[in-house]
C-alpha positions as CSV (number, residue, x, y, z in Angstrom):
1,X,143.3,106.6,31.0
2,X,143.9,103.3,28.9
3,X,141.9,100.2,29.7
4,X,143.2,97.0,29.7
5,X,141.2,94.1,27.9
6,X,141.8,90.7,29.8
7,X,141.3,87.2,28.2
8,X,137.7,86.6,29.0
9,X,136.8,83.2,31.1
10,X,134.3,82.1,28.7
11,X,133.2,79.1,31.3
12,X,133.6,78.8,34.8
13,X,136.4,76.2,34.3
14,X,138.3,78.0,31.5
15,X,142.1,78.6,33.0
16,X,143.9,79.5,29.2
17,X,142.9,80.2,25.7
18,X,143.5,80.5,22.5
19,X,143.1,84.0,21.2
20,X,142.2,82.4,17.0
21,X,141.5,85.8,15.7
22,X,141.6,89.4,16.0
23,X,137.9,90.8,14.5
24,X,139.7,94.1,15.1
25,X,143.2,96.1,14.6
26,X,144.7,98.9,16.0
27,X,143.0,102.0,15.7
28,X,139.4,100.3,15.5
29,X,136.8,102.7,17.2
30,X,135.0,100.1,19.3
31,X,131.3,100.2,21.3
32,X,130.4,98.3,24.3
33,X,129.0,94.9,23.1
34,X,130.9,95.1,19.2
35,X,132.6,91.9,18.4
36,X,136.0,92.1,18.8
37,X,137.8,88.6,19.1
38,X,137.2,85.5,18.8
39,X,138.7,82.9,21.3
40,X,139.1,79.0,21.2
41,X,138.7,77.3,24.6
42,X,139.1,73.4,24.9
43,X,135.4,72.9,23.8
44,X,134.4,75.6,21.4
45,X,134.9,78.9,19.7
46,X,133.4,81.7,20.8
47,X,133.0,85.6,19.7
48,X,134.2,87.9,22.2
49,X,132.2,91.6,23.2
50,X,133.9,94.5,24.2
51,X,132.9,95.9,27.3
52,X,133.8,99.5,27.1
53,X,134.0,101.9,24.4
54,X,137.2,103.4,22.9
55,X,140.0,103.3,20.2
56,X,141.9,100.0,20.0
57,X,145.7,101.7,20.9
58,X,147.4,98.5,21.2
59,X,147.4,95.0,20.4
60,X,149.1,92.8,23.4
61,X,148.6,89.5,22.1
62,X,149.1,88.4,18.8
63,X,146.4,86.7,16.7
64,X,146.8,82.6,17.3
65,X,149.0,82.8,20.5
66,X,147.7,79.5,22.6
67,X,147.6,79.2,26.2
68,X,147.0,82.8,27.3
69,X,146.1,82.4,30.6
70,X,142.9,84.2,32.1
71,X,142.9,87.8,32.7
72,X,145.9,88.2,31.0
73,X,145.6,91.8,29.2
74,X,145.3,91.2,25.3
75,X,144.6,94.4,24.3
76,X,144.4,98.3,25.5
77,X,141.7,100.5,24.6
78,X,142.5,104.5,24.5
79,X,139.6,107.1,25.6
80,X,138.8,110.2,23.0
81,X,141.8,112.1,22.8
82,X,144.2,109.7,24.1
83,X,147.5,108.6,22.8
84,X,148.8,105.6,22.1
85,X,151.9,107.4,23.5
86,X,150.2,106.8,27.1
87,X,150.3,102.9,26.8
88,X,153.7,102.8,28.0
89,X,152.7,103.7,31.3
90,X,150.2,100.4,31.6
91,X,151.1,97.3,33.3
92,X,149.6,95.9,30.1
93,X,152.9,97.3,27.9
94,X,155.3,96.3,30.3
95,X,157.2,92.8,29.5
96,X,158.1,92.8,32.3
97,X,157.7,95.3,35.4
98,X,160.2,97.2,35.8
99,X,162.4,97.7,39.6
100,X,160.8,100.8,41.2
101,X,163.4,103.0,43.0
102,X,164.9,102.2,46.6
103,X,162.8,101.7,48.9
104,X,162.9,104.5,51.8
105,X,164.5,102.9,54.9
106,X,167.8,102.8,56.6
107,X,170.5,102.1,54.3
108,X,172.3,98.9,54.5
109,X,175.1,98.7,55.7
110,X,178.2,98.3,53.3
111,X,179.6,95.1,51.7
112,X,182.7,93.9,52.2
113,X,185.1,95.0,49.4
114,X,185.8,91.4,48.1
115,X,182.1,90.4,48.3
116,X,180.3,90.7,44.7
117,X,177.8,92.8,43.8
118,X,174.4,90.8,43.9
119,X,172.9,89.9,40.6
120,X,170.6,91.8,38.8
121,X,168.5,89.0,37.7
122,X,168.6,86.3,39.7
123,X,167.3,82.9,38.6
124,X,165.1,80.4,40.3
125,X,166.1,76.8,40.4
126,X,163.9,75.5,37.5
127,X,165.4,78.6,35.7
128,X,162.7,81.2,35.6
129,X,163.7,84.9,36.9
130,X,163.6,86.4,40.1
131,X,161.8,89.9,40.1
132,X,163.2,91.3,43.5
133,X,163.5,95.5,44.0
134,X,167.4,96.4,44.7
135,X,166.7,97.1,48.5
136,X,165.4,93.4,49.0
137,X,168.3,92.4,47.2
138,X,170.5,93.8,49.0
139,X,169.1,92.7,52.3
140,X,168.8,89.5,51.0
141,X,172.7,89.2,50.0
142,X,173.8,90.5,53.5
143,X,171.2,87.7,55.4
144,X,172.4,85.1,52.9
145,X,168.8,84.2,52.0
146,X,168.3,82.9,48.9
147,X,165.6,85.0,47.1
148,X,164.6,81.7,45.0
149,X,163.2,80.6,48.7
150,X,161.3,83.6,49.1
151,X,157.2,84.8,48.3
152,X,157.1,88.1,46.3
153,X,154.2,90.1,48.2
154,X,154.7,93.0,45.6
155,X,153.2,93.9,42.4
156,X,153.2,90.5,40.0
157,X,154.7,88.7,42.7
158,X,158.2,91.0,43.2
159,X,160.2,90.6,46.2
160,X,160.3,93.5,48.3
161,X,162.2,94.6,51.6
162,X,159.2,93.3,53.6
163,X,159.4,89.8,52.5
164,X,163.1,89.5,53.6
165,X,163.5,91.6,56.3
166,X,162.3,88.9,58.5
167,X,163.2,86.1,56.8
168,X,166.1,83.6,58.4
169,X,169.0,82.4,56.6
170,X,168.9,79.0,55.5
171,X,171.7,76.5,57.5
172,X,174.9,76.7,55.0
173,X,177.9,74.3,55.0
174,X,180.9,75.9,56.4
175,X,183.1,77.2,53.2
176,X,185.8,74.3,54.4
177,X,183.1,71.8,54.4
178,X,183.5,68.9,51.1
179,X,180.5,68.9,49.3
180,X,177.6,66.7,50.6
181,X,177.7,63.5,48.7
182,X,174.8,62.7,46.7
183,X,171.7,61.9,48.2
184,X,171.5,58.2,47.4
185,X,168.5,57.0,45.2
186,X,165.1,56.0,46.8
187,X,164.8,52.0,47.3
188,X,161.3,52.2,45.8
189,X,161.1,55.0,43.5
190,X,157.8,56.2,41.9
191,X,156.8,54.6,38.7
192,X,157.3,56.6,35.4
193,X,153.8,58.0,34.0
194,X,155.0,56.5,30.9
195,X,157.9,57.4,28.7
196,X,158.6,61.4,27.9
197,X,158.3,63.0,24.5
198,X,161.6,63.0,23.4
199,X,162.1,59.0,24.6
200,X,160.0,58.2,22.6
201,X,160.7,60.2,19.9
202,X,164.2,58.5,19.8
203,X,162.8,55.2,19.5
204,X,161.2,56.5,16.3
205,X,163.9,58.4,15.1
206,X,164.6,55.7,12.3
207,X,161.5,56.1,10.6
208,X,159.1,58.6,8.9
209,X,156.4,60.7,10.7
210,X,154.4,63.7,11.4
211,X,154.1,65.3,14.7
212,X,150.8,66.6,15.5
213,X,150.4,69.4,18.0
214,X,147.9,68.6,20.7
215,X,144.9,71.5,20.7
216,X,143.4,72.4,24.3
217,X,140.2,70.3,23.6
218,X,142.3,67.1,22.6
219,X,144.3,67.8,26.1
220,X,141.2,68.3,27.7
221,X,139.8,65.3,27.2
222,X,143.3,63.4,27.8
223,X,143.6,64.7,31.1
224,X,140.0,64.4,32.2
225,X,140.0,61.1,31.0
226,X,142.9,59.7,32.2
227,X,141.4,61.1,35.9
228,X,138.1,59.8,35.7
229,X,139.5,56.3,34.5
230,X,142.1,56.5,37.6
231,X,140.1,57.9,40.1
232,X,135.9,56.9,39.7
233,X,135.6,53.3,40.7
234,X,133.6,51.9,37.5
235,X,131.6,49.1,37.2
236,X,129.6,47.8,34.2
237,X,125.7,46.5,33.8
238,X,125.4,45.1,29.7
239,X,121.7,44.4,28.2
240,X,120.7,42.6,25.1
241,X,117.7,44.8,23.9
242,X,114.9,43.6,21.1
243,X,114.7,46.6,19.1
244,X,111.9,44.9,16.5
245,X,108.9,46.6,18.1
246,X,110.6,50.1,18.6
247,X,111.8,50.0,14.9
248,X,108.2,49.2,13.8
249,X,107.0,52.1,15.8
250,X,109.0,54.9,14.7
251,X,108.4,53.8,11.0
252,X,104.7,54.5,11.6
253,X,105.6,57.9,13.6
254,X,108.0,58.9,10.6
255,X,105.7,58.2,7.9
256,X,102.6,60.3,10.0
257,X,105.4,62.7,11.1
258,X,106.7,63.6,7.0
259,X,104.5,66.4,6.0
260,X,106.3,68.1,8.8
261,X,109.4,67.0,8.1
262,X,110.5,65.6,11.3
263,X,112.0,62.3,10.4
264,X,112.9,60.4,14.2
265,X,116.2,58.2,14.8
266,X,116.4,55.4,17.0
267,X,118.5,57.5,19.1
268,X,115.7,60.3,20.0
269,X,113.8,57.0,21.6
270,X,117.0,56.1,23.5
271,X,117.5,59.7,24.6
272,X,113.7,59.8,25.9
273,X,114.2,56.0,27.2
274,X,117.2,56.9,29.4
275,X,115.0,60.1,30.8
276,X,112.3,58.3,31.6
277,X,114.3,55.7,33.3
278,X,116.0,58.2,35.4
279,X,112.6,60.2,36.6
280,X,111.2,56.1,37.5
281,X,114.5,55.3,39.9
282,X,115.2,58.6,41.0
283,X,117.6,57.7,43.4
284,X,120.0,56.9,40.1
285,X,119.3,60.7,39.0
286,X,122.4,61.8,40.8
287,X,126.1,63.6,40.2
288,X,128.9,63.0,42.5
289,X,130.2,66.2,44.4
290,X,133.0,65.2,46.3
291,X,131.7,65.2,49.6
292,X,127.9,64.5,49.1
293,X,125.7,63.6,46.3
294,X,123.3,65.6,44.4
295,X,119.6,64.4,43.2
296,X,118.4,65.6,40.4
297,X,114.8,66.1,39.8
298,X,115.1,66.7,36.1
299,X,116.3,64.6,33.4
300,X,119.4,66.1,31.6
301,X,120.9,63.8,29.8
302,X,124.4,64.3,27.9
303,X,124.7,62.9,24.2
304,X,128.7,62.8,23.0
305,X,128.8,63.8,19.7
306,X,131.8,63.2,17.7
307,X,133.6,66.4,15.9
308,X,137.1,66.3,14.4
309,X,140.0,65.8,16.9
310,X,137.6,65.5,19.9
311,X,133.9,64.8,20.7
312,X,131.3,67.4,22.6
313,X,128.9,66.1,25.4
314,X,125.9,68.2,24.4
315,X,122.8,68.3,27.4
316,X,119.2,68.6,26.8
317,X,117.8,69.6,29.6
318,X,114.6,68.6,30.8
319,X,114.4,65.5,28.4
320,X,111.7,63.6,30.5
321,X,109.6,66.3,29.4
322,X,110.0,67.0,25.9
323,X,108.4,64.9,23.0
324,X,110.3,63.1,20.8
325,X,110.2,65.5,17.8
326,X,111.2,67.9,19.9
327,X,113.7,65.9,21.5
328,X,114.9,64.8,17.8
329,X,115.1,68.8,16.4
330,X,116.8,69.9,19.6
331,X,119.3,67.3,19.3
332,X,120.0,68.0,15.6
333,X,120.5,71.4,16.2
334,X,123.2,70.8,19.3
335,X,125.2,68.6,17.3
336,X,125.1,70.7,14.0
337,X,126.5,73.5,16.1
338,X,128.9,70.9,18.2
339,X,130.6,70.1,15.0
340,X,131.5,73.7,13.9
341,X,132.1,74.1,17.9
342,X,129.9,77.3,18.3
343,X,128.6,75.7,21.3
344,X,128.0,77.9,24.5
345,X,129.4,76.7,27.5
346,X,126.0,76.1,29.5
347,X,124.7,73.6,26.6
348,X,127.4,71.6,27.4
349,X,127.6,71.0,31.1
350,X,125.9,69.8,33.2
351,X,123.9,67.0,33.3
352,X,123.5,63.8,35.2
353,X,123.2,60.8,32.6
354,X,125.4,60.4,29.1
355,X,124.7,58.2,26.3
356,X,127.4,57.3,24.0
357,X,126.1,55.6,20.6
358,X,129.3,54.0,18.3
359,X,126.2,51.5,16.6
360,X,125.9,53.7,13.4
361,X,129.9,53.4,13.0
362,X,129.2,49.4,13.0
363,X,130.1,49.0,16.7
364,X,128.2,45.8,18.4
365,X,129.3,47.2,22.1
366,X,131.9,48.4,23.6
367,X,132.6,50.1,27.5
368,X,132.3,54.2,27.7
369,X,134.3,56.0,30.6
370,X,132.1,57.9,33.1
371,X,132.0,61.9,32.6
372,X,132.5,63.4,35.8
373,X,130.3,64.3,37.6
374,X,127.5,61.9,35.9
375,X,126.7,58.9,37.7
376,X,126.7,57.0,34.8
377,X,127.3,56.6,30.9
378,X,125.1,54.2,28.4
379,X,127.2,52.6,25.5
380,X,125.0,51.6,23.3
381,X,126.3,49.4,20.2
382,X,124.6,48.5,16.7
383,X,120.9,46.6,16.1
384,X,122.0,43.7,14.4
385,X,119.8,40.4,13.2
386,X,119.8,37.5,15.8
387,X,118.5,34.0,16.6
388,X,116.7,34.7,20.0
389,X,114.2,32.3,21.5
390,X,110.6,33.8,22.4
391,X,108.3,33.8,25.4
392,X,106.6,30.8,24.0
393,X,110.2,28.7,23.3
394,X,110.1,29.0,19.8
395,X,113.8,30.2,17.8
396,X,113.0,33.4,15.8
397,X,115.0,36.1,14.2
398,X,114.8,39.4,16.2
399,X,116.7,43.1,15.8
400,X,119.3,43.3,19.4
401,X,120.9,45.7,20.3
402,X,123.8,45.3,22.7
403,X,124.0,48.0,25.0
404,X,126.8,48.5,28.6
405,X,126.2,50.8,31.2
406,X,129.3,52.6,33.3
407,X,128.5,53.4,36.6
408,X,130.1,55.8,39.5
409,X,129.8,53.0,42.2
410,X,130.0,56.3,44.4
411,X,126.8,56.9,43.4
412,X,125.1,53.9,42.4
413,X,125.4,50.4,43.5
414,X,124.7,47.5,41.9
415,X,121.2,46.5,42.6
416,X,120.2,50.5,42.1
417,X,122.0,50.1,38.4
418,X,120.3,47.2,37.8
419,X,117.2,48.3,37.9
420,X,117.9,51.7,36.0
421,X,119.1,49.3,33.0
422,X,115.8,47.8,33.6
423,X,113.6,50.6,33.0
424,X,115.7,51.7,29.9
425,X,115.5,48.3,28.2
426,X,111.7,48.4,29.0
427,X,111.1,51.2,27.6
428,X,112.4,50.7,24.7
429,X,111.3,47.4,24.1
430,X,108.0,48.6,24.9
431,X,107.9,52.1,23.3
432,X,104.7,53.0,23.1
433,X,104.4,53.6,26.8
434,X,106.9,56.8,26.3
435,X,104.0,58.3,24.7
436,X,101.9,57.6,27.9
């Protein structure tokens, strides 16, 4: 019989898609495991496998359709010496389902000759339709329920004569009864989340513009953010960090490191700075889980990576024990595949520790929202030439870096941040002892 093909949940937080494009049409032969779709979640794009074998029959979703919820069919796949014929007795081909026969059961009683018939399709309140079988409509009418009121325990939610057979009748006004008068307005009413689309498209409506579309990653990240500034009570830690010594170091490494072509940036040290820091106060190694806290005893740590119309939060895992070249290809690689989001869902979640770094777009610092569940994210701005006074009192000219640290104060408090900042800055300041 024909096989439905359901929108795939490509992570274990995917709810919808974007089914981009169709790698195969109607009347492909298809093997288990051949490449069939490819699907654009919030982070990345991803090639989709067919599970069974078969003949593509029929196409259910068209190529581009956004927000196709999970498990939704998309396609139907027809056995050896089926017909696409036979599709039209799947649930798939259906629009909608259709109102099986009466239901067996006493007969209800007749309606009064000046009562109307009861609709065919009745609508709910916010204006969607009812799917109710005849029977349960006719039960409904004679009760005076209002099947808008009423849970659907049938087949994609449909309203059968079980759901209102025992249902009671909502209180009605007498027919003589005025009209209740309108409910008069709260004293305090809510607050506006801000304006609506089309109020403040009206305040524009004067002048020239172009309306972008929002793609799921950019309302990903505007929902996500919007909770985590809301709802994680952030605090902030900033460090002014002499970056002379490190910078003198990794020249020395680069120029020994050439003839393999490994060529390390300043942010490999900061990567296996903030690692290192997080394996010497372990208690700061931690995610927030809504009841409890969870301590990590590795160091993944989460490095945004800017692509266009988002950014990606890429983890290497286990950076406490890598070296720095590996650290540096690893990293290259992630963000190379980040940009042309080909990303799989495990390399970019997780984690307990992020580093955002705006210094090579000229930043000097600036304050990054915590990523739920991390405990904490390290902005880290540019190296820039400064008059600092040494240990011995003397005004010199030194590289600083200016770097702020956001922190879950669920997880950390202020002392225990403090002296995570600590070991970061010392570590890079003294870089020779990540080689230790």
């Amino acid at each position: 019989m024909p096989t439905e093909i359901l929108m795939p949940a490509l992570s274990p937080t995917m709810e919808e898609g974007t089914l981009a494009k169709w790698l195969v049409k109607e009347g492909d032969t298809v093997s288990s495991g051949d490449l069939i779709a490819e699907i654009e979640t919030d982070k990345a794009t991803m090639e989709f496998e067919a599970v069974d074998e078969g003949v593509v029959g029929k196409i259910l979703v068209a190529e581009g359709a956004e927000g196709v919820k999970v498990n939704t069919p998309i396609a139907v796949l027809l056995e050896d010496g089926e017909s696409a014929d036979a599709i039209g007795s799947t649930p798939a081909a259906a629009a909608a389902p259709a109102a099986p026969a009466a239901e067996p059961g006493p007969a209800a009683p007749p309606s009064p000759a000046t009562a109307a018939p009861a609709p065919a399709a009745p609508a709910a309140s916010d204006g969607s339709r009812i799917f109710a079988s005849p029977l349960a409509r006719r039960i409904a009418a004679d009760k005076g329920l209002d099947l808008s009121q009423i849970k659907g325990s049938g087949p994609k939610g449909r309203i059968v004569k079980a759901d209102v057979i025992d249902a009671q009748p909502q209180a009605a006004a007498p027919a003589s009864a005025p009209a209740p008068a309108a409910a008069a307005p709260a004293t305090s009413p809510t607050p506006a989340a801000g304006p609506s689309a089309d109020m403040v498209a009206r305040m524009y409506e004067t002048r020239a513009y172009e309306e972008v579309s929002l793609d799921g990653m950019r309302k990903t990240i505007a929902a996500r953010l919007t909770e985590a500034k809301q709802t994680i009570p952030h605090f902030y830690l900033r460090r002014d960090i002499q970056l002379d010594a490190l910078l003198a170091f990794r020249a020395q490494l680069n120029k020994q490191l050439e003839s393999r072509g490994v060529k390390l940036s300043v942010n490999d040290f900061i990567i296996k700075a903030v690692a290192l820091a997080l394996q010497a106060v372990p208690d700061a190694n931690a995610v927030w889980a809504g009841d409890r806290v969870l301590k990590m005893k590795a160091s993944d740590v989460a490095v945004a990576v800017a692509i266009e119309g988002g950014l990606f939060t890429p983890v290497l895992q286990d950076s406490d024990r890598k070296s720095l070249s590996t650290l540096s290809a690893e990293m290259k690689d992630l963000a190379s595949r980040a940009r042309e989001r080909k990303l799989a869902p495990h390399e970019y979640q997780g984690g307990s520790f992020a580093i955002s770094n705006l210094g090579m777009f000229g930043i000097d610092n600036f304050d990054a929202i915590v990523n739920p569940p991390h405990a904490g994210i390290l902005a880290v701005g540019a190296g820039v030439k400064k008059p600092v006074v040494g240990a011995d009192g003397e005004l010199k000219v030194a590289t600083v870096m200016s770097v702020t640290m956001s922190v879950d104060h669920r997880v950390i408090d202020g002392a225990l941040g403090a002296d995570l900042l600590k070991a970061i800055v010392d570590n890079l300041e003294n870089p020779m002892v990540m080689l230790a």
